[in-house]
N, C-alpha and C positions, 0 to 999 in steps of 0.2 A: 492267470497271466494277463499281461496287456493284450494279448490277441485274443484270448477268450473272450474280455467284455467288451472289446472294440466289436466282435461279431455278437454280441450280445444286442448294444447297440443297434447296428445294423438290424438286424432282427425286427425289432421293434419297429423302425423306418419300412420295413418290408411287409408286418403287419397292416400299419396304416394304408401301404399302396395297396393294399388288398383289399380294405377296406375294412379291417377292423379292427374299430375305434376300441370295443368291449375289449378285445387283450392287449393295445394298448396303456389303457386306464387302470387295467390290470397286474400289469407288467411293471411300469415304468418306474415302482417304488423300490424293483430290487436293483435297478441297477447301477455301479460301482464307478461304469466309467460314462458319461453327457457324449455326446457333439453333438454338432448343429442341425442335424439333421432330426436325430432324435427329439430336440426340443422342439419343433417342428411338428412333428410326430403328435405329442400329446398333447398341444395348444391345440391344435385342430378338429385332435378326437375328442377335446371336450368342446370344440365348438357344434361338432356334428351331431354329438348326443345334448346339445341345448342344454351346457352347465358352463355358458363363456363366464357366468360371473364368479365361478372355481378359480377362475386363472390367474390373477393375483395371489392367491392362497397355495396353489400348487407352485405358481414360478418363485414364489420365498421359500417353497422349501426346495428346490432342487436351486437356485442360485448360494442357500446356507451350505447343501448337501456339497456341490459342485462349483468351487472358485471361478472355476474354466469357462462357465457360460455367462459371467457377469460381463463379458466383451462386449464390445458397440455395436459386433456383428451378429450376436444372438439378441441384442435390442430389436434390432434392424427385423431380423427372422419372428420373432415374436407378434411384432406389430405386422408384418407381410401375410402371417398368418391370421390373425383374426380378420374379420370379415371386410372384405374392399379394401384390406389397409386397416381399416378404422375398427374401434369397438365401440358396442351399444354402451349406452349408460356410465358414459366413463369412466370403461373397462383400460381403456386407452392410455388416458390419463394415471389410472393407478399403477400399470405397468410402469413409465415413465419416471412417475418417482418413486416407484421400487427401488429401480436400477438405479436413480441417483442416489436414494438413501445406501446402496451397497458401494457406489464408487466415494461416496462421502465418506463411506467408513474407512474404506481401504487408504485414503487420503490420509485418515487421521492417523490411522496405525503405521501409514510411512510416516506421517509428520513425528510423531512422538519417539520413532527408530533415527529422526533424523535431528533431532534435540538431545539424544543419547548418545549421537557418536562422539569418540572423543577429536581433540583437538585437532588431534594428527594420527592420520591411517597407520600412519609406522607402526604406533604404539597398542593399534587396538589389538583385542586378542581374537584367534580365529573363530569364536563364536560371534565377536561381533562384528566381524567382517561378514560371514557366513550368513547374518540375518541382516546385513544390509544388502548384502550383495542380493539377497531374496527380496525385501523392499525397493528397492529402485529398480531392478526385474519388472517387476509388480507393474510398476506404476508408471513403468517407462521412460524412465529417468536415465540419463546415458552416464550420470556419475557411477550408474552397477558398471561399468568398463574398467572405468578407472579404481573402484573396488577390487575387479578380476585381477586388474594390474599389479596391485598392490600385495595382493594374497602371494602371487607369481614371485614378486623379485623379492618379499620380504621372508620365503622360503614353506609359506604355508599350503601346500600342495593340494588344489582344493579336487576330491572326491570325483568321481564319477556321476554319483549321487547330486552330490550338490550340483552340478552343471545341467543334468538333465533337468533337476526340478527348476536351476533359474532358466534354462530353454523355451520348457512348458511355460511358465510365468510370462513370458516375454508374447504365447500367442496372446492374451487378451490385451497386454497394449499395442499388439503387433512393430513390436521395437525390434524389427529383423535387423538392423546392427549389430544389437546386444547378441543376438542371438547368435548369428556367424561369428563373431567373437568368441562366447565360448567354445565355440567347435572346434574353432582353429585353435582355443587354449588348451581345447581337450587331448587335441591334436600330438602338439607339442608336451603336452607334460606327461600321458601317458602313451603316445606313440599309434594311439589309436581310435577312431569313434564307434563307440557301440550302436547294436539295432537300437536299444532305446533311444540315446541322443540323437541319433539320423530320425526316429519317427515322431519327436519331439521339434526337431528341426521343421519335419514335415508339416507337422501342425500350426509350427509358425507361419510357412508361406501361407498354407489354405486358407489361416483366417483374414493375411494378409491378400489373399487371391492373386498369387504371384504364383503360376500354375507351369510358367515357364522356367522358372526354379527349381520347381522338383522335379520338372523331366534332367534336370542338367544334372539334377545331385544323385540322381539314379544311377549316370557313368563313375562318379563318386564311390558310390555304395558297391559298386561291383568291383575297383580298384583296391578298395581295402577289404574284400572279401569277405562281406557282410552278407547274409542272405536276408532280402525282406520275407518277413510272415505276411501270413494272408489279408491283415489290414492294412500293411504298407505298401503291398501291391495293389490293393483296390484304393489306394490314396494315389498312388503315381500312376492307374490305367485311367482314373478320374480325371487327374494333371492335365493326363495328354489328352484325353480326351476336349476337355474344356480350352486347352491352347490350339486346338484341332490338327496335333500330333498322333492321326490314325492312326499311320503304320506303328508309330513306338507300342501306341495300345495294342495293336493287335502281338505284334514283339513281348513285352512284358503280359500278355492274356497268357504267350503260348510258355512264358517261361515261370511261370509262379507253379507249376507243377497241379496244385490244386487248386481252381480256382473257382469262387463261388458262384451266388447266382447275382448276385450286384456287381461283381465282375461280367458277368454274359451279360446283363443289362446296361452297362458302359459302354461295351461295344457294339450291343444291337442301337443303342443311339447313336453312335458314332456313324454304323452304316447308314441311321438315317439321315444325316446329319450330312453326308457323301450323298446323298441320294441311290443307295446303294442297296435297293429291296430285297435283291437277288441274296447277298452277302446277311442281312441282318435273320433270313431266315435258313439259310444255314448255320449260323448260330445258335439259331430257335433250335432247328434239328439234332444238333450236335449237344446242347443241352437235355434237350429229350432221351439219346442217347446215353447219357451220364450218371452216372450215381445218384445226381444232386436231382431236386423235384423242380421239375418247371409248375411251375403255379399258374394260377389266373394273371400274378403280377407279372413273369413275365411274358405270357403270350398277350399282355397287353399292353409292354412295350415295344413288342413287336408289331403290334396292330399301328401302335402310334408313329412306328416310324413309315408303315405304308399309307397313314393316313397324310403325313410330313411328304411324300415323298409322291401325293395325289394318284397313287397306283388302285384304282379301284376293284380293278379284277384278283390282284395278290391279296388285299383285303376283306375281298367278298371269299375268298380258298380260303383264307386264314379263320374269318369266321368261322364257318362251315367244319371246318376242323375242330375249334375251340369248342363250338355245340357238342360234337359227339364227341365227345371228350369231357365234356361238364366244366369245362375251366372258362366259361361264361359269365359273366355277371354285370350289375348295373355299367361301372365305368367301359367294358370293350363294347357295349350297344349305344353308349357315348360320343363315342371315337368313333366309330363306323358309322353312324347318326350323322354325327359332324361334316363327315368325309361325303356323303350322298349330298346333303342341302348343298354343301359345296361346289357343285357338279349338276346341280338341280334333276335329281333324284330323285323328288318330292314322291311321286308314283309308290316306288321302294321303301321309303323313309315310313311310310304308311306300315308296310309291311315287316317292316324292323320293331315299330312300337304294338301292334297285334304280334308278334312271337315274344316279344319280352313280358308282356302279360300273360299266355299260354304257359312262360315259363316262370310266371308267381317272379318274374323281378320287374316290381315295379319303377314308372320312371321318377327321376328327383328330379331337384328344381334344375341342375344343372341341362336336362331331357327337354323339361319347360323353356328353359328359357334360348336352348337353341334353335326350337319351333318357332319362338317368338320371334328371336334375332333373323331367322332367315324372312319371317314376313313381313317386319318392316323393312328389313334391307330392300324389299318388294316392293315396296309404299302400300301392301295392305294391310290398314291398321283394322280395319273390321275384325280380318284371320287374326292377326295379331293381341286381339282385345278377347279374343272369342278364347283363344288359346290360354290365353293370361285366366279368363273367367275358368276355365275348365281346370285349370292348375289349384284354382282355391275350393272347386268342388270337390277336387281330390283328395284333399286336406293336406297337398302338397304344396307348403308354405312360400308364397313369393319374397324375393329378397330384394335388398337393392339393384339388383342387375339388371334383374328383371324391371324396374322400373326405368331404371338408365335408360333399358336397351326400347324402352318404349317412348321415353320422352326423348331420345333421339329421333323415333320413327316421326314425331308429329316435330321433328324444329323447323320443318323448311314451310311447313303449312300452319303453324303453333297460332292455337285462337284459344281467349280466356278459357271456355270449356273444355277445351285438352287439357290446359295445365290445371284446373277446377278436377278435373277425372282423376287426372294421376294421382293430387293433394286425396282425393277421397279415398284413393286405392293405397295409397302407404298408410292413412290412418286406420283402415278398413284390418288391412297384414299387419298393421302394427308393424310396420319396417320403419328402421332409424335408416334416414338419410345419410349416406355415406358422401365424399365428397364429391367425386363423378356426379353423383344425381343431384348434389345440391348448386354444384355451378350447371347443370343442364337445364332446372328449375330457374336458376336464376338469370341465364341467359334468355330462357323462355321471355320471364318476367321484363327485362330489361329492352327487350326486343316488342314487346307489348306497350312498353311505358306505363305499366300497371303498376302503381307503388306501394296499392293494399297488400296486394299479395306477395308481391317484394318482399314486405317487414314483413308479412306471415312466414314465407319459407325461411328466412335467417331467424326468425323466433322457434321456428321448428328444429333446425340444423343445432343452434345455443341451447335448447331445452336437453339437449343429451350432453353438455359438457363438453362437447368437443368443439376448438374454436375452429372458425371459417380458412376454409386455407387463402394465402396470400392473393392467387386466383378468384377466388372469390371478394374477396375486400374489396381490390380493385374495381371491378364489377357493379358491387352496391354503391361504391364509392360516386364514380363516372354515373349510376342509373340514379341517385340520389339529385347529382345536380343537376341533369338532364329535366328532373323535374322538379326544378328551384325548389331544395329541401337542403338548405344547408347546413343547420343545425343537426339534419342524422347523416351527412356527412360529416360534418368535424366530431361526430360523437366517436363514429367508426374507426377516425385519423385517430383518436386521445388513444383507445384500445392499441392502436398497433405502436403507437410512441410511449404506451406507459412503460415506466423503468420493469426492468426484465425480460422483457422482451425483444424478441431479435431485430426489433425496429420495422419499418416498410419497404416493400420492395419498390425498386425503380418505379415499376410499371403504376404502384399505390401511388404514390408521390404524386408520378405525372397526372395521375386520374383527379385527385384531391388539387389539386393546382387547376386543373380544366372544371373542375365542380364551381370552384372559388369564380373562374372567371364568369363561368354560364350564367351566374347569380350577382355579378357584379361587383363581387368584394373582391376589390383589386388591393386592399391591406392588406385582408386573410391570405391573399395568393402570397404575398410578397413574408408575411410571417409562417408558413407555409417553407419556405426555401428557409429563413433564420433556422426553424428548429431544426432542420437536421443538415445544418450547412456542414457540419462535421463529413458527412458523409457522401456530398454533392458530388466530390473526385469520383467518388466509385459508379455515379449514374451519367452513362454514355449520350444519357438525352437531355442532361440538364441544361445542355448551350440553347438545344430546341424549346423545352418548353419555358425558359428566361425570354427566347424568344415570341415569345404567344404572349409574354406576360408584359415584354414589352410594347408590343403591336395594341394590347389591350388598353395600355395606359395610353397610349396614343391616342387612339379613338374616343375616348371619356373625356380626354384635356387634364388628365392628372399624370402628367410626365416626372414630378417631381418623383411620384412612388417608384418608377422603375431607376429612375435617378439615383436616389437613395439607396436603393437593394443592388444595383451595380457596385456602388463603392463597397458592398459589404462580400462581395462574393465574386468580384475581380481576382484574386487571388486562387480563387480555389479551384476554375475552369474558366478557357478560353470561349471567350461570347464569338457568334459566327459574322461574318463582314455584314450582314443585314442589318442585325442587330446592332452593331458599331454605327451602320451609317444612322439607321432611327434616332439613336441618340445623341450621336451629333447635330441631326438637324432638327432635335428638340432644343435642343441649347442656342444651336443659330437661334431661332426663331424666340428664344427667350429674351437674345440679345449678348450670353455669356461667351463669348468667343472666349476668355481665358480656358473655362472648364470644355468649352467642345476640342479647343487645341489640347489641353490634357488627355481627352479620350483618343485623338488622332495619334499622341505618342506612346498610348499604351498600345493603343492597334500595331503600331508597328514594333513595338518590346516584344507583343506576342505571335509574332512574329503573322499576324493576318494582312496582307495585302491589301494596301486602300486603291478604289476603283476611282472610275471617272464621277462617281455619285458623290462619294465621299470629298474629293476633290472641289467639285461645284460646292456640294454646302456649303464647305468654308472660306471656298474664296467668294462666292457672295455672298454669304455673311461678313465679312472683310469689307466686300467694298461696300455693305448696305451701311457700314458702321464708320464709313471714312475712311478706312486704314488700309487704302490701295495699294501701300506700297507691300504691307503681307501677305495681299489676296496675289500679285504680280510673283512676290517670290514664292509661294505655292505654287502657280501656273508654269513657271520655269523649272520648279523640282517635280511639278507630274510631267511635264516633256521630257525630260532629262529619263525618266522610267519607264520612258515610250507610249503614254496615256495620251493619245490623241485632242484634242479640247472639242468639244462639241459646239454648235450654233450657241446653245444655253450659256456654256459657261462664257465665251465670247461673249456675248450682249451684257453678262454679270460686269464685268471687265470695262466691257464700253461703258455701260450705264455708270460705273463708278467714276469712269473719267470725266463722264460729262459731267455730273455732280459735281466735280471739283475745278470745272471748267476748261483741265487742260486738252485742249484743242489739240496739240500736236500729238502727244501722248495717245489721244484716241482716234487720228486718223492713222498712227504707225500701229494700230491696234486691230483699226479695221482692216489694212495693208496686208498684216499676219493672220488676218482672217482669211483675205479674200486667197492667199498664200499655202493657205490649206485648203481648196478647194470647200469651202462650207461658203457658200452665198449668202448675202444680208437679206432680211426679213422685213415685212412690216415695222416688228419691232426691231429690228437694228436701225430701221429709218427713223422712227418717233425718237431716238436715242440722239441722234444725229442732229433731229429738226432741234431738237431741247436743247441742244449745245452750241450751235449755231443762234439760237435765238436769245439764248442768254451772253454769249458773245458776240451781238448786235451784229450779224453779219447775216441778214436778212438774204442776201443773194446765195451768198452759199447753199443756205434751210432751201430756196426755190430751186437753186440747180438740182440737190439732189435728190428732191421729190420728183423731178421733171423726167430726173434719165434713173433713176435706178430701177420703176418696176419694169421697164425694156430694156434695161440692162441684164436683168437678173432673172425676168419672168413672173413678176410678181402683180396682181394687182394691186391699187391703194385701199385702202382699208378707213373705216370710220376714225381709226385713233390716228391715225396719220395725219389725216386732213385737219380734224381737230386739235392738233398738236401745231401745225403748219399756222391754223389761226391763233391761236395763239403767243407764236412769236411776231405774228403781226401785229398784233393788238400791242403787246409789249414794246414795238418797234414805234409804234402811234403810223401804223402803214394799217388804220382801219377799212380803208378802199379794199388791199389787198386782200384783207380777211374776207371781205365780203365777195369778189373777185373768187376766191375758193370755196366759199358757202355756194356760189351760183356753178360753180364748176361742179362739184360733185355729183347732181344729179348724171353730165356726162361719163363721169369714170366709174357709176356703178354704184357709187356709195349712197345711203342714208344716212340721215343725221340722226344722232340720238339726242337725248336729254342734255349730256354732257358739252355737246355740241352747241344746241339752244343757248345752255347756260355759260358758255365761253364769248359768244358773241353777244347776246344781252348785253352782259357785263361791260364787254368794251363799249357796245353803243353808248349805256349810259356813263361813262366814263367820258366818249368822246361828245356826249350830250348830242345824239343821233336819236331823238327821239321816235322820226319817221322810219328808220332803221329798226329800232327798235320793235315799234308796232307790226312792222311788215313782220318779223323774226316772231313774235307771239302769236300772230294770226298763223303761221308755218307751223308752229309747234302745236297749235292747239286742233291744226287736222284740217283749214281752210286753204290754207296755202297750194304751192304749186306741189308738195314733198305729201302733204297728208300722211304723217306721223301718227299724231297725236300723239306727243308726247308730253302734255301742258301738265300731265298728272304728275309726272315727275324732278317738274321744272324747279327750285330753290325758290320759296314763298320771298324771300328776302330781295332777292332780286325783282321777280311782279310788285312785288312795293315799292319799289324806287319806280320800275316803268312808270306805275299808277301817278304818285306824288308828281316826277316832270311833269304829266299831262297838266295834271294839275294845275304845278304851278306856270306854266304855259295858257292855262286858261283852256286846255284842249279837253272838258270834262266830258260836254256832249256826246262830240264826236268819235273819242279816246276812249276817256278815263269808264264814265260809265258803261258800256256796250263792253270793254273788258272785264269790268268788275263780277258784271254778269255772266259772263262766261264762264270766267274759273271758279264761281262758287256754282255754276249749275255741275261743270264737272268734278265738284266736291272740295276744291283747294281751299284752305280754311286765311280767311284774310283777316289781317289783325281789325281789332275795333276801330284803332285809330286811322288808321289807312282808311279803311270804308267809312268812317266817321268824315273823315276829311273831303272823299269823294262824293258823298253823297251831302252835306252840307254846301258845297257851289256850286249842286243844283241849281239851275235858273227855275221859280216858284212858278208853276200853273203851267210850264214847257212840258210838254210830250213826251213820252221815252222815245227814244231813238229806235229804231230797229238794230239790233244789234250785227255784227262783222264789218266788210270792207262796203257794203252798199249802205249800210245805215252812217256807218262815218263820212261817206259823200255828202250823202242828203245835209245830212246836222253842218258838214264845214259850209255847206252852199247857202244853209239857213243864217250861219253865223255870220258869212263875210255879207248879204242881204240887208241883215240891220242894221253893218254897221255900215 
C-alpha cells in the first residue's frame, strides 16, 4: 500500500540521519515509492562513502524508475546535497542536464499528444482525453482544466483513478490549479475525495511548499470523514510544523492514534523551535515509553533542539543519558561540541573530544572544522592552522569549509602568504573549490590587487567545470580593471553575454562599465550599455552608472560619446537631474542650444525637475549666443516655478544685455536684481562699465565705479579698473585712463598683464609715447607697482612702443635700454624690430645705462649736441 512504501521511504531518511550511509546504498534499489527527502538520502550517502561520481548514474535510474522526482525541487535537493552546493569535477554539471535531458523528453511526449489531438475535444474519444488530460498534468499546462471540463459536460465520467494520478502529476509542475480543480471535480462527480486524492493533493502543496494549505485541508479531510494513515499525518504534523502551527501539530501528534518516530521528531523540533526544552524532552520520554525504538536519531534531535535553544545543562543531562544508553555517536558529540564553543566551553570541549575517542568514535571533518571555526572566530589562526594541520594527520580529509572558514579567519589581516597557504592547502587536500571559498580567495586577491593570483584562483575554480558564480564575475571583473587589464575583463563580460546564458547581473554590468572607465575606454563603456540595452529597464542603477559614464566623458573632452549613448538609451530609463544638467552644459559649451533645449524638454517629459543649474546653463548659453530674448523667457518661466535666480544667472542676463547694448533693458535687470536682495559684484560692475563705455557715456561707467563698492561693500578689483580704462581709452578720455592707473595703487589693486596691455595700447594709439615708457618701465618691475609683469606683456604691442621711439629719434634714451630689457628677461623681439633699433644706433656712442637713470643721462647727452 501507499502507506507502507511512504514509511519505507521514511525509513531510509531515518537511516541516513543516523548515519548510515552502508543501508542506505543498500536499500534504495527496492524501493517503489521516491520523495524528496529520500533522494536526499542517497546523494549524500554516496557522497559520504566517496563514490559522488556514482551520482549521475544512480539519479538516471531512480528519475527512469520515479517520474515524481524529475521536479525542480528534487534538482534544487540534489545539488543542496552535494558538497557546498557544488560538485567536484562536474558532477554538477551532469546532474543539470540529466534533469533537462528528462524535462526535454517529457516536452516532447506532450508535444507529439498535442499534434495528436483532434480538432475538437467534443469529438475525442475518452482515451484521448484521458491521456491528455495526463499530458498537460505533466507539463503544467492549465489546457488539462479545460480537458477535465470537457470529459465532465461531454458525459465521460472520469475515474477516481485517473484524478488521482493527474493530481500526482501536477506535484512536479506544482500546477496547484489544476490540482484543486480535480478535487473539486472529484468532488462533484463522485460525491466524495478519497485518502488517495487528499494525499495526492498533499503532495502537490509540499512540493509547492504551501504548508499553510495542508493545515487547512486537514479540517477538509475530517469533514468528509476521511481518516489520514500514518504518512498523511506525518505530512500535515510536518505542515504545521513548518507554518509554525505547534499546537495543530501537537493536535494531530495526539490524534493519528499511532504515530511514529518522524512524527516525535516534528514535534521535538517544534519545541525547539518554541524554545521549549522542557516539552521536546518529554516527548523524548514519552517516546522511550512507547512501542516504537528511540534511536541515536532521535535523542539527537532532541540534543539539537537543546543545542537551538542554548540550554547547556539540559544538554550536558541529555548527553549523559544518551552515553549509558549507548545511543551516542559521531553527530550528538557534534551538536554538544557545537553548543560548548558556543558559550566558550573550550575547557569541556577538550574533554568532549578525549571521551569520543575512549569511545572509538572518532572525529570528522564536521568535529575539525568547528574547532577551527571557533578559533578563528578568535583571530587565532596559529590554533586555527595547528587544528587544520592535525585534521590532515588524522587522515581526516579537509573540505571546502574548512578552508572557507580559514580564509575568513585571515580576511581582515589577508597578506600574499595567507592566500599563498591556503592555495597550497587545497592543492595539498586535493579540495575543489566550492563557491564560498572561491569568492573568499577572490576577494582576498582583489583586496591585495594581486592579479597573478587572481587568474590562478579563477583557473582553479574553471579547471573543475563549474563556472564562477555571478558574485564572483563581478569581482574579477571590477579587480581586472582596477588593475588596467582590460582585455581579461571584456574576456570575462563575452562569457556572461555569450548566447545561452542567463546574461549578467546588474552588479556585472556596473563593475564592467567601471573597468571600462578605470582604463579609459570611454567606447567600450558606452558599447558596454548597447549590448544589453534590452535589459537596462531591469538594472535599478543604470541611471547611476550612465551617470559615471557621463562625468567621465566630461573630464576626457569626449562629450560626444555620452551624447550619442543618451539618444540611444533615453527611452529605456530616466537619466537623474545631474546627469541632464552635465549634458546640457556640454551642449551649451558646444554652442548647440537647439539639442541642449531638446534635452531640457525631455527632462521635463520625464517628468525630472530642472533646478537653478539647469536653468543658468541655458539661459547663458542663450545670452552667450545673442538670443536674449530666450534666455529672458526662460528666466520668467524659472520664477514663475518659484526658482529663485542667483547672482550668476543675473550677471548671465546683464552680460547679454550689455552685449547687445540695451541700456535700459539691463538697468531694469539690475533693478530686479537689486529687488531680490542679491547685491552686484565686481562683476556685475565690469558688466556695467562695458555697457556704459560702449554706449559713450563715460559718466555713468565713473559714477558707478565710484558709489557701488560703498554701496554694496565690495571692494574694486583688478578687472574692474581695467575695464573702467578701457572705456576711457575707447572715449579718447586717455588722461582719464591714466587718472585710474595712478588711483589704483589707493584702492588696493594691482595691475596685471591685461592691465599693462590696455593702457599701452591706448598710449600708442594716442601716440603717448612718454606714457608709454612710464607704463613699460611699471610693468617691467622699476616702477612705482613693481609687478613685473613684462613677461606677459603682448610682443606686438613692445613693437610698436620700440618703432615710435624710433621713429621719434628717441633710440638712446628709449628704444635701446628697452630693447635690452625685455630680451634679458626672455621676450623674443622680432628681427626686424631689433634690426630697426639697433641700425639708428649713433656709431662709436656708448650704450646707455639702461632704466629711467640711463634715459636721463642719454636725453641730457642728446639735447647737448644739439
Amino acid at each position: 500500500s501507499t502507506s507502507r512504501c511512504g514509511m519505507k521511504a521514511k525509513e531510509l531518511e531515518a537511516n541516513w540521519a543516523a548515519g548510515r550511509a552502508d543501508l542506505v546504498l543498500e536499500e534504495w534499489p527496492s524501493l517503489q515509492f521516491f520523495t524528496v527527502g529520500a533522494l536526499r538520502a542517497v546523494v549524500e550517502s554516496l557522497v559520504a562513502a566517496g563514490r559522488i561520481g556514482e551520482v549521475p548514474a544512480v539519479l538516471h535510474q531512480i528519475l527512469v524508475q520515479h517520474p515524481s522526482m524529475r521536479a525542480a525541487e528534487a534538482l534544487a535537493t540534489t545539488l543542496d546535497a552535494l558538497p557546498m552546493g557544488q560538485a567536484s569535477a562536474g558532477t554538477a554539471a551532469e546532474v543539470r542536464q540529466l534533469y533537462a535531458n528528462m524535462q526535454a523528453a517529457c516536452q516532447e511526449r506532450g508535444g507529439r499528444a498535442k499534434k495528436e489531438m483532434p480538432l475538437c475535444l467534443q469529438e475525442a474519444s475518452p482515451a484521448d482525453l484521458d491521456a491528455l488530460l495526463r499530458s498537460y498534468a505533466a507539463a503544467g499546462d492549465s489546457r488539462a482544466m479545460e480537458v477535465l471540463d470537457t470529459m465532465v459536460h461531454t458525459g465521460v465520467r472520469p475515474s477516481e483513478a485517473t484524478l488521482t494520478a493527474a493530481v500526482s502529476l501536477c506535484a512536479e509542475s506544482r500546477h496547484v490549479q489544476m490540482a484543486e480543480h480535480a478535487v473539486a471535480c472529484a468532488r462533484q462527480t463522485h460525491g466524495r475525495v478519497t485518502l488517495a486524492l487528499y494525499s495526492a493533493l498533499i503532495k502537490v502543496y509540499t512540493h509547492a511548499r504551501l504548508w499553510h494549505k495542508i493545515c487547512d485541508l486537514y479540517a477538509e479531510i475530517r469533514r468528509d470523514g476521511v481518516k489520514p494513515d500514518t504518512v498523511a499525518f506525518g505530512c500535515i504534523i510536518k505542515a504545521a510544523v513548518e507554518s509554525g502551527r505547534h499546537e495543530l501539530a501537537r493536535k494531530l501528534f495526539q490524534e493519528s492514534g499511532n504515530p511514529d518516530v518522524l512524527n516525535y521528531m516534528s514535534l521535538i523540533r517544534a519545541a525547539g523551535r518554541e524554545r521549549d526544552v522542557a516539552r521536546a524532552m518529554r516527548l523524548l520520554e514519552e517516546l522511550e515509553r512507547s512501542p516504537l525504538s528511540a534511536d541515536a536519531t532521535a535523542y539527537n534531535c532532541t540534543l539539537e533542539a537543546c543545542a537551538a535553544c542554548g540550554d547547556l545543562a539540559a544538554a550536558e543531562q541529555l548527553l549523559r543519558r544518551m552515553e549509558a544508553g549507548g545511543n551516542v555517536d559521531v553527530v550528538s558529540y557534534n551538536t554538544y561540541l557545537k553548543l560548548l564553543l558556543s558559550q566558550g566551553a573550550r575547557a569541556e570541549a577538550d574533554n568532549v573530544l578525549r571521551e569520543m575517542r575512549r569511545r572509538q568514535l572518532w572525529p570528522n571533518a564536521v568535529t575539525y572544522n568547528s574547532l577551527v571555526k571557533d578559533a578563528a572566530a578568535r583571530q587565532d589562526m596559529a590554533l586555527a592552522w595547528r587544528i587544520a594541520g592535525e585534521m590532515e594527520q588524522k587522515g581526516v580529509r579537509p573540505d571546502a569549509f574548512t578552508c572557507s572558514i580559514l580564509m575568513k579567519g585571515i580576511k581582515l589581516s589577508a597578506r600574499l602568504e595567507d592566500v599563498d597557504r591556503i592555495l597550497e592547502f587545497i592543492q595539498r587536500a586535493d579540495i575543489t573549490p566550492d563557491e564560498v571559498l572561491t569568492n573568499c580567495l577572490l576577494d582576498a586577491c582583489v583586496r591585495l590587487r594581486d592579479v597573478r593570483r587572481l587568474t590562478k584562483v579563477l583557473d582553479q575554480f574553471k579547471a573543475t567545470g563549474i563556472a564562477p558564480s555571478p558574485h564572483a564575475y563581478t569581482m574579477l571583473i571590477r579587480a581586472y580593471g582596477h588593475a588596467r587589464q582590460p582585455d581579461r575583463a571584456r574576456a570575462l563580460w563575452r562569457e556572461l553575454t555569450a548566447p545561452g546564458t542567463a546574461g549578467p547581473s546588474e552588479e556585472a554590468f556596473a563593475a564592467m562599465v567601471e573597468a571600462c572607465l578605470a582604463c579609459g575606454e570611454l567606447t567600450a563603456a558606452a558599447s558596454t550599455f548597447r549590448e544589453i540595452q534590452g535589459r537596462l529597464s531591469e538594472f535599478a542603477r543604470a541611471p547611476a552608472v550612465f551617470s559615471a559614464l557621463v562625468k567621465a566623458c566630461m573630464q576626457c573632452k569626449q562629450a560626444h560619446i555620452a551624447l550619442d549613448l543618451y539618444s540611444d538609451v533615453k527611452d529605456v530609463f530616466v537619466c537623474g537631474k545631474v546627469t541632464f544638467n552635465t549634458l546640457i552644459d556640454a551642449l551649451v559649451r558646444q554652442g548647440d542650444l537647439t539639442k541642449a533645449s531638446g534635452l531640457f524638454r525631455d527632462m521635463t517629459l520625464m517628468n525630472v525637475t530642472p533646478d537653478l543649474i539647469t536653468y543658468s546653463t541655458l539661459i547663458k548659453g542663450h545670452c552667450s549666443c545673442g538670443d536674449l530674448e530666450q534666455g529672458l523667457v526662460l528666466l520668467g518661466l524659472m520664477q514663475r516655478r518659484g526658482i529663485a535666480p542667483d547672482a550668476v544667472l543675473f550677471n548671465s542676463i546683464l552680460d547679454g544685455c550689455a552685449h547687445r547694448q540695451m541700456r535700459t533693458l539691463t538697468e531694469q535687470v539690475l533693478r530686479d536684481m537689486e529687488a531680490a536682495s542679491i547685491a552686484p559684484s565686481n562683476f556685475t560692475l565690469s558688466i556695467l562699465v562695458k555697457l556704459y563705455g560702449r554706449c559713450n557715456d563715460l559718466d555713468a561707467a565713473l559714477h558707478v565705479v565710484n558709489t557701488y563698492p560703498a554701496k554694496y561693500g565690495f571692494k574694486l578689483n583688478t578687472q574692474v579698473c581695467t575695464c573702467l580704462m578701457s572705456a576711457c581709452i575707447a572715449n579718447n578720455a586717455m588722461d582719464k585712463a591714466m587718472e585710474v592707473y595712478d588711483r589704483m595703487a589707493g584702492d588696493g589693486c594691482s595691475a596685471d598683464a591685461k592691465t599693462y596691455q590696455t593702457l599701452l595700447s591706448g598710449c600708442l594709439r594716442h601716440s603717448d609715447l612718454d606714457g608709454a615708457v612710464r607704463l613699460l618701465d611699471d610693468a617691467l618691475g622699476c616702477g612705482s607697482f613693481g609687478v613685473g609683469a613684462g613677461g606677459r606683456l603682448d610682443r606686438e604691442v613692445v613693437e610698436g612702443l620700440l618703432m615710435m621711439a624710433v621713429r621719434r629719434g628717441r633710440i638712446a634714451d628709449v628704444a635701446l635700454p628697452a630693447l635690452e630689457r625685455l630680451q634679458d628677461i626672455g621676450m623674443a623681439i622680432s628681427e626686424r624690430v631689433s634690426a630697426a633699433v639697433r641700425r639708428q644706433e649713433p656709431a662709436g656712442q656708448p650704450r646707455t645705462r639702461s632704466g629711467p637713470a640711463g634715459r636721463r643721462a642719454a636725453a641730457a647727452s642728446h639735447r647737448g649736441a644739439v
